[in-house]
C-alpha atoms as one frame of an Amber mdcrd trajectory, in Angstrom:
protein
 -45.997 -51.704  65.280 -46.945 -49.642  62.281 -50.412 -47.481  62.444 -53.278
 -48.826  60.083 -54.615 -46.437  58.236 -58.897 -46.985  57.037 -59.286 -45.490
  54.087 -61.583 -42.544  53.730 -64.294 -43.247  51.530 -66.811 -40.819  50.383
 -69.683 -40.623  47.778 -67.700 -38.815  45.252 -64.899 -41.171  45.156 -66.718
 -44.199  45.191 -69.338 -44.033  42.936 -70.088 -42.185  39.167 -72.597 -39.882
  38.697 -76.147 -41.283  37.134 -76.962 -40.043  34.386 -79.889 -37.712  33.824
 -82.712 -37.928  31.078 -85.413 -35.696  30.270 -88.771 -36.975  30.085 -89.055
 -35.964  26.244 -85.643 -37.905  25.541 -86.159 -40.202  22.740 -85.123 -44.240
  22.958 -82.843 -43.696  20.380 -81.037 -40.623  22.565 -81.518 -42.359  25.479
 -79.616 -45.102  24.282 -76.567 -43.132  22.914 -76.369 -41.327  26.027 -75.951
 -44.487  28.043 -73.444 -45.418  25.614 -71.587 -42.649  26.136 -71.727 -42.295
  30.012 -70.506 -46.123  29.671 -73.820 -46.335  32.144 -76.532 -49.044  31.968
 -78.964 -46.920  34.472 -80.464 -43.315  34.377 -82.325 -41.424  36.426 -85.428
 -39.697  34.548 -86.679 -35.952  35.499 -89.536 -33.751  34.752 -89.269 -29.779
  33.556 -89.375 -28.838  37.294 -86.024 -31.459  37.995 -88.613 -33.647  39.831
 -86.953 -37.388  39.891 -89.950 -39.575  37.518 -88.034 -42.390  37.565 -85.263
 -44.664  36.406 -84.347 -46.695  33.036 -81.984 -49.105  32.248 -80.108 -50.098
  28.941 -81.977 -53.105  28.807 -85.614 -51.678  28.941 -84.519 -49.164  26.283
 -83.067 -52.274  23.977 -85.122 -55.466  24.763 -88.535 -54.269  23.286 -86.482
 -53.065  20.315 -84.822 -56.479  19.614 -87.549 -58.656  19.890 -88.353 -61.967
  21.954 -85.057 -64.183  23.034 -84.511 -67.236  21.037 -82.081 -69.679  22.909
């Protein structure tokens, strides 16, 4: 009978890095960041690295396109 082998899974191989913004960052480099990362999430720090908080594409872009119309 042949051995199963479980895959070894770790952080790094699993998952991409979040991207980081600075609390200063504009919407407008915010947004072309994301783009570029191919990421619709950041994680948003302070001078001293300190985690503020997180945005998504879609609270950067939403206010900027107005209400939905269906």
């Amino acid at each position: 009978m042949a051995e199963q082998v479980t895959p070894h899974f770790t952080r790094n191989t699993t998952s991409c890095p979040v991207p980081e913004l600075a609390t200063g960052t504009t919407v407008s480099e915010a947004v072309e960041q994301l783009r570029r990362r191919r990421s619709a999430l950041a994680a948003v720090r302070d001078e001293q690295e300190t985690l503020t908080g997180m945005v998504s594409l879609d609270d950067l872009l939403v206010p900027l396109m107005g209400p939905h119309t269906a």
